[in-house]
Backbone of each chain as ProteinMPNN parsed JSONL, in Angstrom:
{"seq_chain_A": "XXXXXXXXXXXXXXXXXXXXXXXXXXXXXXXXXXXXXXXXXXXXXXXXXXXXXXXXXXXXXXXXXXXX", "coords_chain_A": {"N_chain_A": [[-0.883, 16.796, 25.96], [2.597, 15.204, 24.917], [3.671, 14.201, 21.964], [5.526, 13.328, 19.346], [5.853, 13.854, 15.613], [6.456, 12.657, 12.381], [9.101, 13.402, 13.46], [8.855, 15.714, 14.568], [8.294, 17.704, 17.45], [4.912, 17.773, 19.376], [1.718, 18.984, 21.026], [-0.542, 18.069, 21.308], [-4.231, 17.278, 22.267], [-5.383, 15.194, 24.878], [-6.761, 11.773, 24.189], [-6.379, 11.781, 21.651], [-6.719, 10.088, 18.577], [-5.835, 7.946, 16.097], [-6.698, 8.277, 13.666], [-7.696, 11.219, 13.912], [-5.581, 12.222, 14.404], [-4.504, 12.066, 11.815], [-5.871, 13.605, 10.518], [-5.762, 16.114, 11.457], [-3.145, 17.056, 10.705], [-3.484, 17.077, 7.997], [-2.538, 15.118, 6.168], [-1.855, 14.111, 3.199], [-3.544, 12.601, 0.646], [-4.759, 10.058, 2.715], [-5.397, 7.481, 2.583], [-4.073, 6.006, 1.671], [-1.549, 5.548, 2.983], [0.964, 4.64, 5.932], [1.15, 4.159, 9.117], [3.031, 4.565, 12.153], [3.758, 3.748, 15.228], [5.497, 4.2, 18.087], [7.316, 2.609, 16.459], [5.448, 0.458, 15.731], [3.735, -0.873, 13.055], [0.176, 0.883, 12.763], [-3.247, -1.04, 11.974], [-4.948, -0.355, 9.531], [-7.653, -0.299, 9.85], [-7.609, 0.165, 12.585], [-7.284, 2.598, 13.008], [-9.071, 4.812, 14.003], [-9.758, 3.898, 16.693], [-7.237, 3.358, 17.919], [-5.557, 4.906, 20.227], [-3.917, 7.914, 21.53], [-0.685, 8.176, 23.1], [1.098, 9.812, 25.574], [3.94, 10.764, 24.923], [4.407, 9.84, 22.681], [6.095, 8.69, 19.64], [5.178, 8.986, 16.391], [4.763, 8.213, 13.003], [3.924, 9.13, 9.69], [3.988, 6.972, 6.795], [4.059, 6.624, 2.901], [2.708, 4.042, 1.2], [4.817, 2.777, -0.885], [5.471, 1.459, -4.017], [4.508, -0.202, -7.293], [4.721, -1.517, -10.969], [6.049, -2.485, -13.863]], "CA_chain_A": [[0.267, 15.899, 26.075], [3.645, 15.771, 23.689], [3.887, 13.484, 20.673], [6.491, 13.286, 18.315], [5.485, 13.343, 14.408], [7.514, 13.05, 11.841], [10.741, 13.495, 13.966], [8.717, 16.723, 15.544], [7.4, 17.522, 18.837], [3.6, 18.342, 18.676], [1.209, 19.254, 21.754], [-2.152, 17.603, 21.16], [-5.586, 16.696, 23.371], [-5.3, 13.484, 25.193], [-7.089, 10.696, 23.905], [-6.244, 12.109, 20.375], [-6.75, 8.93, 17.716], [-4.454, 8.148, 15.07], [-7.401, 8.964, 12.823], [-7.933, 12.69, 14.017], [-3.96, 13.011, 13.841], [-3.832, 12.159, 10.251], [-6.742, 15.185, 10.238], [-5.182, 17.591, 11.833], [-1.681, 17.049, 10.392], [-4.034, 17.505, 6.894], [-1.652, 14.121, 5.479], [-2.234, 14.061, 2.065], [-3.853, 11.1, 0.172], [-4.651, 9.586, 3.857], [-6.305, 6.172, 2.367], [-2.493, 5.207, 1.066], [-0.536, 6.028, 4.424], [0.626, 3.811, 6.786], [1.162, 5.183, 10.294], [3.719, 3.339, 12.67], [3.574, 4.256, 16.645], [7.027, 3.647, 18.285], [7.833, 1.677, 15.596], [5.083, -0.52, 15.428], [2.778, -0.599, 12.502], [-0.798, 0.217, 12.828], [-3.69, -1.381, 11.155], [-5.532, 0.696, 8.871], [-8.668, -0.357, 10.584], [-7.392, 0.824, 14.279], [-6.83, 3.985, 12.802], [-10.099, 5.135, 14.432], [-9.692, 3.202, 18.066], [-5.994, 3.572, 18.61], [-5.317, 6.185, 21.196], [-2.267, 8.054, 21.445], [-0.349, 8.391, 24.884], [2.221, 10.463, 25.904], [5.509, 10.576, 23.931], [4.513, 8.705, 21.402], [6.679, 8.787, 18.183], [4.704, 8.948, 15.007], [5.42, 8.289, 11.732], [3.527, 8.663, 8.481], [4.51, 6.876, 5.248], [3.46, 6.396, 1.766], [3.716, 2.951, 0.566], [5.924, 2.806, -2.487], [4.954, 0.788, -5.104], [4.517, 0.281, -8.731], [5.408, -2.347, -11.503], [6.788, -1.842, -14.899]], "C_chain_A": [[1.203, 16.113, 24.887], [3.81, 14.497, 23.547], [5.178, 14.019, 20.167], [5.926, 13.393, 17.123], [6.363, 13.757, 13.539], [8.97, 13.953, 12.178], [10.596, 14.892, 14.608], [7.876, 16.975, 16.393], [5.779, 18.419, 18.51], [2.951, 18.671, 20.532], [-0.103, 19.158, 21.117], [-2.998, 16.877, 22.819], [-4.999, 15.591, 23.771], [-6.192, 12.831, 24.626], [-7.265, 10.766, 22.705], [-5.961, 10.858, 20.038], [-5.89, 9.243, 16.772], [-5.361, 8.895, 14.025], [-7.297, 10.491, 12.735], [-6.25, 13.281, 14.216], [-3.853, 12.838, 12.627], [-4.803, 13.489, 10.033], [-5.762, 15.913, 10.408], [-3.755, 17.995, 11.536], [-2.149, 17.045, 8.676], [-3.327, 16.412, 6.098], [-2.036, 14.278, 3.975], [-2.588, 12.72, 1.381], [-4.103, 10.203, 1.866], [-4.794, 7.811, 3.834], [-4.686, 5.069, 1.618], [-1.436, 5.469, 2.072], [-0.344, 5.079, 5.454], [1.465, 4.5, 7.765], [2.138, 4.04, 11.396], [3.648, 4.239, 14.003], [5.042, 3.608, 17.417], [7.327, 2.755, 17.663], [6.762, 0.629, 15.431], [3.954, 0.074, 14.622], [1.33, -0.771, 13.24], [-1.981, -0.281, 11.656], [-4.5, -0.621, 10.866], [-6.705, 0.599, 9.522], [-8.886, -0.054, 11.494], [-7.211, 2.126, 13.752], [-8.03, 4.914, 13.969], [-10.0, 5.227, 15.975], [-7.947, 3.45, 18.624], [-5.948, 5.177, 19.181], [-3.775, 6.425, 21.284], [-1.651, 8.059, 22.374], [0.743, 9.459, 24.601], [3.768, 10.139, 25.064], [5.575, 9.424, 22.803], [5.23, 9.007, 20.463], [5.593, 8.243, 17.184], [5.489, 8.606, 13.725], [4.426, 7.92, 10.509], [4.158, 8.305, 7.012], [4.217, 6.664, 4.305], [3.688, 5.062, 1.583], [3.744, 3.352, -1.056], [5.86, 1.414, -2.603], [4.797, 0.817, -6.138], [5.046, -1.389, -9.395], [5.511, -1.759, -12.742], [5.687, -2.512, -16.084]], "O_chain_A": [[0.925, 16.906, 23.987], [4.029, 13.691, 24.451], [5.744, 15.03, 20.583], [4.877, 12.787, 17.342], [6.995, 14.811, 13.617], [9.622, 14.765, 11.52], [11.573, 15.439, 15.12], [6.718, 16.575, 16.269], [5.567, 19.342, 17.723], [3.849, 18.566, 21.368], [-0.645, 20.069, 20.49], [-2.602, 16.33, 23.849], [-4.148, 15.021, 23.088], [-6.94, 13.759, 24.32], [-8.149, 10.046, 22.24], [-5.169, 10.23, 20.742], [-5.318, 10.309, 16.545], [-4.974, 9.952, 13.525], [-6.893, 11.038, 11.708], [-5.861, 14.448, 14.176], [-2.968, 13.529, 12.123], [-4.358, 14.39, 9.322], [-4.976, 16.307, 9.546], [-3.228, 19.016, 11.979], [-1.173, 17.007, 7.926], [-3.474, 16.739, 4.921], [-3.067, 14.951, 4.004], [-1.857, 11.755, 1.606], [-3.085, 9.528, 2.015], [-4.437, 7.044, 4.729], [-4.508, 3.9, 1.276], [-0.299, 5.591, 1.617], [-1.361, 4.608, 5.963], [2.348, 5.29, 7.434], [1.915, 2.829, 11.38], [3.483, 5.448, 13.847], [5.457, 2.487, 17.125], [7.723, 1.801, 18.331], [7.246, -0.344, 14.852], [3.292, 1.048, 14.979], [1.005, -1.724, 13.948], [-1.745, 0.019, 10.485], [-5.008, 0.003, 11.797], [-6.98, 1.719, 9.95], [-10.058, 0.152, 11.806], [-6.808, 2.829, 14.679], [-7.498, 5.706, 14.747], [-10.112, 6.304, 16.559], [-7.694, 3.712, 19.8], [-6.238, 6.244, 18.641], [-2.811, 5.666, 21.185], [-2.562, 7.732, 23.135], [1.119, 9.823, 23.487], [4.325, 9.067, 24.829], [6.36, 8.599, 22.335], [4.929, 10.184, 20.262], [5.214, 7.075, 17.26], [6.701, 8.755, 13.566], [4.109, 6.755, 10.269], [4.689, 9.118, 6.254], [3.407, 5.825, 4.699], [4.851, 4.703, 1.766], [3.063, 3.909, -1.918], [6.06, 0.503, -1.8], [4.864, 1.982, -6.528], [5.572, -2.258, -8.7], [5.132, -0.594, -12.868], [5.847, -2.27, -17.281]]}, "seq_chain_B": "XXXXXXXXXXXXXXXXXXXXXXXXXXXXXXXXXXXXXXXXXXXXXXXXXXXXXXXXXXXXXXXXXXXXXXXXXXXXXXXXXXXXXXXXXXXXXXXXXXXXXXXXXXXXXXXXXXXXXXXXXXXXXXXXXXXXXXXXXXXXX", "coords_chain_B": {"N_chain_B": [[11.869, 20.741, -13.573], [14.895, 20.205, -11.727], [17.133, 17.602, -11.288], [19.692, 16.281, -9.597], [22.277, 13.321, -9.608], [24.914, 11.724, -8.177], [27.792, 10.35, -10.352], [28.368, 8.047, -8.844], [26.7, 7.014, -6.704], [24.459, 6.262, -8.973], [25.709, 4.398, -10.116], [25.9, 2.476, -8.579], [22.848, 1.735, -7.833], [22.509, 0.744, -10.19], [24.198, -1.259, -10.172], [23.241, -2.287, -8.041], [20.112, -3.422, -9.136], [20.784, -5.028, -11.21], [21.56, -7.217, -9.266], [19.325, -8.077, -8.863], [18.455, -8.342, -10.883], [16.248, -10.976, -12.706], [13.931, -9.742, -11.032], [12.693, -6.291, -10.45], [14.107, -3.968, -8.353], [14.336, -1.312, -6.065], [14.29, 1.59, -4.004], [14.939, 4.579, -1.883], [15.839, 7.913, -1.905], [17.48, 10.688, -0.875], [18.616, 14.249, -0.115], [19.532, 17.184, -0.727], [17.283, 20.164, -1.494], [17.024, 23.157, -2.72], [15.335, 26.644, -2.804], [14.35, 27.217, -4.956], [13.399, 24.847, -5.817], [15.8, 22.822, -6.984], [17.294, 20.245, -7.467], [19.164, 17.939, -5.102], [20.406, 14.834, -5.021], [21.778, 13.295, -2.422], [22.348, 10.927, -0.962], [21.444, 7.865, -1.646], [19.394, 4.365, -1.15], [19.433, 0.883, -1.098], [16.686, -0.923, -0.736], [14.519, -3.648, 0.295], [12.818, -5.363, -1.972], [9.598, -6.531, -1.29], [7.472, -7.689, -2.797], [9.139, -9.392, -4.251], [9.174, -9.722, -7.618], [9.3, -9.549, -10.891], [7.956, -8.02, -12.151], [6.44, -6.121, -10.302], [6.695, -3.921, -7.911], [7.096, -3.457, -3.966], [8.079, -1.424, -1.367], [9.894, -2.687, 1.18], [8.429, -1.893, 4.49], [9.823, -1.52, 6.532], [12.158, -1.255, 6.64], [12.187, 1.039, 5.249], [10.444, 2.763, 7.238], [13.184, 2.524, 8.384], [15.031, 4.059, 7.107], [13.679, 6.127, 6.691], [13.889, 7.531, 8.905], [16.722, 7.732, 9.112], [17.756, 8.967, 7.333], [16.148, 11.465, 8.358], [18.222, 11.422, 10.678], [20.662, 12.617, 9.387], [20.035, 14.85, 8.43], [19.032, 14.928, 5.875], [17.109, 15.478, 3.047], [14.332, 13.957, 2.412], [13.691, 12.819, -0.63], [12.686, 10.911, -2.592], [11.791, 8.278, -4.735], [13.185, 5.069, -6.163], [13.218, 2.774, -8.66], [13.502, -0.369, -9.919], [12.876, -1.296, -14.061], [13.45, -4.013, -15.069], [13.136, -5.248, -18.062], [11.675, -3.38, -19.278], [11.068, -0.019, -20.618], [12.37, 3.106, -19.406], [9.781, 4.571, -18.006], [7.153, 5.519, -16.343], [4.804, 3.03, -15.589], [1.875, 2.497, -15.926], [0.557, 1.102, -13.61], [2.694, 2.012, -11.781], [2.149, 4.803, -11.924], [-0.638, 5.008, -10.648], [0.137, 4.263, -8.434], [1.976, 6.578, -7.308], [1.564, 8.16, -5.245], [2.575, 10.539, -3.685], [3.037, 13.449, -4.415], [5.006, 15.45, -4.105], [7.409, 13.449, -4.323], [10.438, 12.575, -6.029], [10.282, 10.371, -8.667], [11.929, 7.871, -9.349], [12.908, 6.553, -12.299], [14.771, 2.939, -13.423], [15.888, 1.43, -16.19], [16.668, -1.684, -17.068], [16.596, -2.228, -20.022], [18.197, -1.989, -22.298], [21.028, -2.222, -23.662], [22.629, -0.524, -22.285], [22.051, 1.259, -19.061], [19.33, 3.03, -18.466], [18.494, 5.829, -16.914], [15.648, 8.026, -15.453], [14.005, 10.256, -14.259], [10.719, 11.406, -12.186], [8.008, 13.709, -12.192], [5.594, 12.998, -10.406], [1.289, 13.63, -10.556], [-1.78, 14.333, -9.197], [-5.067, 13.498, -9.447], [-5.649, 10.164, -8.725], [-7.045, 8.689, -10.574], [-6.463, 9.657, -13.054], [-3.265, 10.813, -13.485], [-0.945, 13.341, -13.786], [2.025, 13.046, -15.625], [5.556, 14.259, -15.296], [8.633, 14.765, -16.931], [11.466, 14.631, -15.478], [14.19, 17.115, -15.032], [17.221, 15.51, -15.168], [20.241, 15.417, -13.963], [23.422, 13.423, -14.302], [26.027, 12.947, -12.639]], "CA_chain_B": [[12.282, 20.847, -12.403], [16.176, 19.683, -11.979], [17.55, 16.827, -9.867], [21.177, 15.615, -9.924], [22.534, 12.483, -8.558], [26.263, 11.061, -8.401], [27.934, 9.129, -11.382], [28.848, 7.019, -7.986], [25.462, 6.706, -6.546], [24.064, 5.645, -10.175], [26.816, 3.357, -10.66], [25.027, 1.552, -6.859], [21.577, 1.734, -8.417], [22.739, -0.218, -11.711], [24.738, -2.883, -9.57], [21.871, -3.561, -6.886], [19.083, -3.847, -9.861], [21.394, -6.166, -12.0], [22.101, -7.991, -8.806], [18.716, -8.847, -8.384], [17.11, -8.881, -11.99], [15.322, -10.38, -13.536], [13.069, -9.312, -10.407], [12.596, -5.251, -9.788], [15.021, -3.588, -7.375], [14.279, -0.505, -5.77], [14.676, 2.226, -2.669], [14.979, 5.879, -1.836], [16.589, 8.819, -2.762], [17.305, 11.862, 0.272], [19.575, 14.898, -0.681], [18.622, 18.682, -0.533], [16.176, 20.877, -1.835], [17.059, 24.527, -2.72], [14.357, 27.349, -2.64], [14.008, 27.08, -6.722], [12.983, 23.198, -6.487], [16.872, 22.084, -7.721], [17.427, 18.861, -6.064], [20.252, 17.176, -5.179], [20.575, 13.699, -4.084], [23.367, 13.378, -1.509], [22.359, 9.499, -0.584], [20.533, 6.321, -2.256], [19.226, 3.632, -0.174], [19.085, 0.002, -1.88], [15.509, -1.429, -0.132], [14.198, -4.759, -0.207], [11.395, -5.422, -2.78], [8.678, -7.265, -0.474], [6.941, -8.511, -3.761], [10.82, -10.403, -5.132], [8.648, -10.121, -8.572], [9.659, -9.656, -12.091], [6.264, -6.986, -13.221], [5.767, -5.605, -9.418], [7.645, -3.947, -6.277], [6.757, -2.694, -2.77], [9.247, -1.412, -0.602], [9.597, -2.947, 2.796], [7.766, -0.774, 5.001], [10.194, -1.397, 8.112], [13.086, -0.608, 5.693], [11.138, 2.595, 4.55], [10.977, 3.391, 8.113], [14.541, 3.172, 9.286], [15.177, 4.64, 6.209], [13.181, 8.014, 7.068], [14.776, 8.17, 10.513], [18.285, 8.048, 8.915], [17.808, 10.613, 6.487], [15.886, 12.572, 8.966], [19.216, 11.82, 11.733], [21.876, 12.876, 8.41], [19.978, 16.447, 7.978], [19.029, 15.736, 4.597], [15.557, 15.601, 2.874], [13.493, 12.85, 1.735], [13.45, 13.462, -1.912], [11.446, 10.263, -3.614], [12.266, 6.535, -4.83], [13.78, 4.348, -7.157], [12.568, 1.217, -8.967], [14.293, -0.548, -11.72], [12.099, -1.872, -14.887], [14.65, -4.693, -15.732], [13.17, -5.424, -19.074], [10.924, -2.275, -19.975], [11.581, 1.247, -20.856], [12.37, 4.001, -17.903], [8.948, 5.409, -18.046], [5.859, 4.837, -15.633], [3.587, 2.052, -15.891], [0.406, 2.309, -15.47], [0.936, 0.811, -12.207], [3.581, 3.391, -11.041], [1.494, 6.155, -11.623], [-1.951, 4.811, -9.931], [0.902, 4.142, -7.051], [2.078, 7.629, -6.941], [0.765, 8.875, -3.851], [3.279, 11.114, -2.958], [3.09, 14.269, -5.214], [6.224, 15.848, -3.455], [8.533, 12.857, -4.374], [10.845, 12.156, -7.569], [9.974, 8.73, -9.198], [13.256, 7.438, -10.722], [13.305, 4.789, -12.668], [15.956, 2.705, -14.037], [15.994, 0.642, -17.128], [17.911, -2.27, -17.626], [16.462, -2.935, -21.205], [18.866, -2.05, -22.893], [22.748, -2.307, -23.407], [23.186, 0.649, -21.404], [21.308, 1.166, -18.542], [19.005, 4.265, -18.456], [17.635, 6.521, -15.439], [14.681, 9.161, -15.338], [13.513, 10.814, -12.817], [9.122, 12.252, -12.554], [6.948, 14.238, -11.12], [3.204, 12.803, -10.928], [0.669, 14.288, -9.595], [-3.61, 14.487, -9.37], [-6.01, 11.791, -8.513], [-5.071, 8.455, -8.854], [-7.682, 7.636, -11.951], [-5.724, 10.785, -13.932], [-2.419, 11.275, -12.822], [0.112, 13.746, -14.662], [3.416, 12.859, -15.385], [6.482, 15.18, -15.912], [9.767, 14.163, -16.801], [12.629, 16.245, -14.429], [15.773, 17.281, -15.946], [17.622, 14.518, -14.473], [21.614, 15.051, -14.099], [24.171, 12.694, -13.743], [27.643, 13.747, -12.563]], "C_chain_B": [[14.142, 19.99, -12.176], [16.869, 18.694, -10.563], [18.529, 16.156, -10.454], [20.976, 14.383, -9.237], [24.149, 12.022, -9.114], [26.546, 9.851, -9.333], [28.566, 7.699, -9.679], [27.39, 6.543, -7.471], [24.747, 6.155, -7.804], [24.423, 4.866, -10.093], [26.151, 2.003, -9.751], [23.913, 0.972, -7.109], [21.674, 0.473, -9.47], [23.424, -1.029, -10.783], [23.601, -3.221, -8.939], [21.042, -4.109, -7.989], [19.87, -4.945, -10.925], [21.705, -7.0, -11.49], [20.795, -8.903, -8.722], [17.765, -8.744, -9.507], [16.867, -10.047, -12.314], [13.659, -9.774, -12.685], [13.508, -7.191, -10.286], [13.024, -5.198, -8.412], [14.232, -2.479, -7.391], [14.248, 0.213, -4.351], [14.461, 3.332, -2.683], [15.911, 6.464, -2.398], [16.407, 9.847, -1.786], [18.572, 12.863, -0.374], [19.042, 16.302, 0.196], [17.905, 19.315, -1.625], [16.361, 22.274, -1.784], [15.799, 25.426, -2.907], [13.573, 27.187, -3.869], [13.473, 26.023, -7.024], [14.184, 22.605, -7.359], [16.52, 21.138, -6.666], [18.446, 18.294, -6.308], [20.721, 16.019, -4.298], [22.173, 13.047, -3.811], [23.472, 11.616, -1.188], [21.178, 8.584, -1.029], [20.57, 5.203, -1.339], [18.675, 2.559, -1.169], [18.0, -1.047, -0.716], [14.841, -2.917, -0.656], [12.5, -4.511, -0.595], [10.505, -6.51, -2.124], [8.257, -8.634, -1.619], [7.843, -9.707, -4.03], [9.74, -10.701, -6.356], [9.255, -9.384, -9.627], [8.798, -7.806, -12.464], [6.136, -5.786, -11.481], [7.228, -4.874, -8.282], [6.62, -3.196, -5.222], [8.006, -2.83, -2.101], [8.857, -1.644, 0.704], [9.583, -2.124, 3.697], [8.94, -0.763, 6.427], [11.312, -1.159, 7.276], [12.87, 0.39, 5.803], [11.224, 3.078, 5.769], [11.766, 3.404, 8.856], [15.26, 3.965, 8.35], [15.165, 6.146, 6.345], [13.697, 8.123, 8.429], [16.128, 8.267, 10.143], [18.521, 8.952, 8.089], [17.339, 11.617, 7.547], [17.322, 12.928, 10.124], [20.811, 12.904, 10.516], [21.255, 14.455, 8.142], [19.777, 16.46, 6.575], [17.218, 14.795, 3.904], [15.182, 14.544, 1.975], [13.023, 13.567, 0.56], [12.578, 12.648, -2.779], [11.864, 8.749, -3.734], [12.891, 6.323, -5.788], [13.349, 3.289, -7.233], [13.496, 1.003, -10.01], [13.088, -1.256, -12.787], [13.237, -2.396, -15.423], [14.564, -4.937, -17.113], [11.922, -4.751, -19.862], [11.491, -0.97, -19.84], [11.283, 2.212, -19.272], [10.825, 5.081, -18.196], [7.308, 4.797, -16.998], [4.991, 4.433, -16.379], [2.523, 2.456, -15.479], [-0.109, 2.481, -13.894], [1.63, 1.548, -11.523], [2.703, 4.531, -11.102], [-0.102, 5.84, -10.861], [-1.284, 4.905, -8.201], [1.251, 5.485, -6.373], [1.406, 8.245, -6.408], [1.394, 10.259, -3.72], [3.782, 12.673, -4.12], [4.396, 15.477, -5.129], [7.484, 15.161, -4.036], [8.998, 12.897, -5.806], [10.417, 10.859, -7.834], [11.207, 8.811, -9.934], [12.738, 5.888, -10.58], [14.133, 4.004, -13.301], [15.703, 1.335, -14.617], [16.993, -0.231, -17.825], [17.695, -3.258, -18.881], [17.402, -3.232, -21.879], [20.179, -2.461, -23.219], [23.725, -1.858, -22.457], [22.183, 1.186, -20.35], [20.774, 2.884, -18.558], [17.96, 4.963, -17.42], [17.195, 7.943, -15.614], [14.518, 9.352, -14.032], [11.647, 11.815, -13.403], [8.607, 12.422, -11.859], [5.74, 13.797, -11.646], [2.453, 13.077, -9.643], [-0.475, 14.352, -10.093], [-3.775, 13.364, -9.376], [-5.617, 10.489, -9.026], [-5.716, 8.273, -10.655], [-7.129, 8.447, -13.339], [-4.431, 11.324, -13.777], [-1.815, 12.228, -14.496], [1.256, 13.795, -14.42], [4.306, 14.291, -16.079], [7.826, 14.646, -15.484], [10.745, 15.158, -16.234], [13.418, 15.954, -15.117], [16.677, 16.23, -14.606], [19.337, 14.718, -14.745], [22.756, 13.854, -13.525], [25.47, 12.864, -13.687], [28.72, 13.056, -11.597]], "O_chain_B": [[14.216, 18.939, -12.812], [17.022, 18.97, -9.374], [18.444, 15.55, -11.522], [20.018, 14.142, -8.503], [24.46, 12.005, -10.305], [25.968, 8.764, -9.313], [29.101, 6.609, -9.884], [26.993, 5.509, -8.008], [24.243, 5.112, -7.386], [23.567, 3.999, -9.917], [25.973, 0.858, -10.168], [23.746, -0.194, -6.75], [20.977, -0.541, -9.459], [22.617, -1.952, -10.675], [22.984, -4.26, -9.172], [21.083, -5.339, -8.019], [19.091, -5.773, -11.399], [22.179, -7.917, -12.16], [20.878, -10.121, -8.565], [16.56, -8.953, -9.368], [17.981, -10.505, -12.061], [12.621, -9.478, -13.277], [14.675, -6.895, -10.031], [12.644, -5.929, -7.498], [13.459, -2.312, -8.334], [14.175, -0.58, -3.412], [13.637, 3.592, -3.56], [16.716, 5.966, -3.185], [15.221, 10.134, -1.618], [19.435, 12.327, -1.069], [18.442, 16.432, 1.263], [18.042, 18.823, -2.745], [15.875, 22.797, -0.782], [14.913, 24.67, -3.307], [12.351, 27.042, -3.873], [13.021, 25.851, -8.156], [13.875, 21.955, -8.357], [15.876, 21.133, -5.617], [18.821, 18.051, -7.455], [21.257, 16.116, -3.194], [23.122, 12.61, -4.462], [24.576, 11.071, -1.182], [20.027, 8.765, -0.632], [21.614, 4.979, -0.726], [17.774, 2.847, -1.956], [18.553, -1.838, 0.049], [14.705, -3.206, -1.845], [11.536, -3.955, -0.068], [10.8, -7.621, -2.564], [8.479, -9.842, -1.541], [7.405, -10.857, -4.041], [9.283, -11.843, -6.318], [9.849, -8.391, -9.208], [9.272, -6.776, -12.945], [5.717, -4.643, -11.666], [8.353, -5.321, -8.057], [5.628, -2.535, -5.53], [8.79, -3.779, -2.104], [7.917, -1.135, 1.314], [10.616, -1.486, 3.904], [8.761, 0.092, 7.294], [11.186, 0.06, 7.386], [13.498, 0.919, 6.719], [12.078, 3.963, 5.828], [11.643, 3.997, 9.928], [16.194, 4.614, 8.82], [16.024, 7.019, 6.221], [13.835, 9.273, 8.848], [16.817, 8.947, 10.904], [19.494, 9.703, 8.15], [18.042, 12.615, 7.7], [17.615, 14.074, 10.465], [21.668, 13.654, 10.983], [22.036, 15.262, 7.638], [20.086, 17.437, 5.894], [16.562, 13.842, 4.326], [15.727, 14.334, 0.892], [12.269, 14.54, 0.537], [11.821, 13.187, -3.586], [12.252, 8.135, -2.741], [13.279, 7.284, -6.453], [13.027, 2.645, -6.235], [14.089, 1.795, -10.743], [12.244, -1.861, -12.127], [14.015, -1.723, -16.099], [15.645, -4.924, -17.701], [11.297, -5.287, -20.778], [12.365, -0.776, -18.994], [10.414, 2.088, -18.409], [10.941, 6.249, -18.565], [6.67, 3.757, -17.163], [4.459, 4.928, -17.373], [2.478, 2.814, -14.302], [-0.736, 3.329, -13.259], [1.142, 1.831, -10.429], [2.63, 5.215, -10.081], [-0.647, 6.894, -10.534], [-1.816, 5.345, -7.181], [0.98, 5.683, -5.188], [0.568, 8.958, -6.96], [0.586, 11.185, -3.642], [4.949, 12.751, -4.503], [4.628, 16.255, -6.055], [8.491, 15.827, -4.279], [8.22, 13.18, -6.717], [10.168, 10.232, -6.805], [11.492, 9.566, -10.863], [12.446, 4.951, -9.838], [14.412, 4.699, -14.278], [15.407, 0.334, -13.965], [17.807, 0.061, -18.7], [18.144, -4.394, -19.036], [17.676, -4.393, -22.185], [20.276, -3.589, -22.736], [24.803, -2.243, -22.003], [21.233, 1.694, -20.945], [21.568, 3.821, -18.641], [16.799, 4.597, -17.234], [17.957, 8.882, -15.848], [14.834, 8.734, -13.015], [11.412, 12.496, -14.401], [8.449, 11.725, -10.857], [5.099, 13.994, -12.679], [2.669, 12.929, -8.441], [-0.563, 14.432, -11.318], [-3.008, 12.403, -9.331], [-5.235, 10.329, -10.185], [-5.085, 7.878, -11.636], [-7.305, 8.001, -14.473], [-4.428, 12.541, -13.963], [-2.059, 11.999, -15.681], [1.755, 14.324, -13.427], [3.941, 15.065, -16.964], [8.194, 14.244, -14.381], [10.764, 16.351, -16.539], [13.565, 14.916, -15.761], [16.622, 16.378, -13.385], [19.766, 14.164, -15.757], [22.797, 13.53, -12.338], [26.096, 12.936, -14.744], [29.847, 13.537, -11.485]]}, "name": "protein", "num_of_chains": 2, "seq": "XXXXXXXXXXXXXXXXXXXXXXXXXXXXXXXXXXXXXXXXXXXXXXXXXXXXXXXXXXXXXXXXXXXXXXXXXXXXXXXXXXXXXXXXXXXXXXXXXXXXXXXXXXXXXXXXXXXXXXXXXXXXXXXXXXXXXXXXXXXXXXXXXXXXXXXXXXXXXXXXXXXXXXXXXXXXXXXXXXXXXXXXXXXXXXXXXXXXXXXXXXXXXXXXX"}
């Protein structure tokens, strides 16, 4: 099936998890990433159980943070 | 490593963080990226600080991502962030560098200790409990 990630088209398995897309997209730091699915965040805990569907849009981001 | 940014874009940076000190302001930074690692930031994005604290920020993650879809629709490259330290020196805390995830991005930071406000820009990078910082040649024009 065709995904989106990061604003490009991908061709992955079906019932590919968000988990085994942050694998195979090698993310860096994965444990500080938050992953949004047509726009909606998911929870770091579904990372595992969320399934992907068809044309999904991805998006991984770092959170940004810090204090002085 | 060398990264410009506009005496007009600066000028944006120092109004938002003075608009909203004595809490930490901060946002992005997208531009281009030549083969050599120059960088040149073409657009600054003023992001709401989730925390609204004095010592802390997080940038609002639904910000952050209309953020990366509008740099990605403008053709130009997600280059790193901006924070302000309203009443400490432009240099990572502690806290900024355990935060630094993102070994790719610039860290600017902007200091409104002083009289005159002052903006770095850094690369950090390696494991969280050791990070190393490096200060970029930072232009302002």
């Amino acid at each position: 099936m065709k995904i989106t990630v990061g604003g490009e088209k991908r061709e992955v398995e079906e019932g590919l998890t968000v988990s085994a897309l942050i694998a195979a997209e090698q993310v860096e730091t994965p444990e500080y990433v938050t992953v949004s699915v047509n726009e909606e965040f998911i929870e770091n805990g579904a990372f595992d159980t969320h399934i992907l569907k068809e044309g999904d849009e991805v998006e991984f981001l770092y959170f940004m943070g810090g204090g002085c | 490593m060398q990264i410009t940014i506009t005496k007009e874009d600066f000028d944006r940076l120092v109004e938002h963080a003075r608009s909203v000190s004595p809490k930490e302001a901060c946002g992005l930074v997208a531009g281009e990226e030549t083969t050599d690692g120059t960088r040149e930031i073409k657009r600054v994005w003023l992001l709401t600080n989730i925390d609204h604290d004095e010592e802390h920020f997080s940038i609002d993650p639904r910000e952050q991502l209309a953020a990366v879809k509008e740099i990605r629709s403008l053709g130009l490259t997600p280059l790193g962030n901006w924070h302000s330290h309203p009443a400490s020196p432009s240099r990572p805390s502690e806290e900024d560098k355990r935060l630094a995830n993102d070994s790719r991005a610039s860290y600017l930071i902007l200091s409104l200790e002083g009289e005159e406000p002052v903006l770095n820009a850094f690369h950090i990078e390696g494991p969280a409990e050791k990070r190393t910082v490096r200060k970029e040649d930072l232009i302002i024009r």
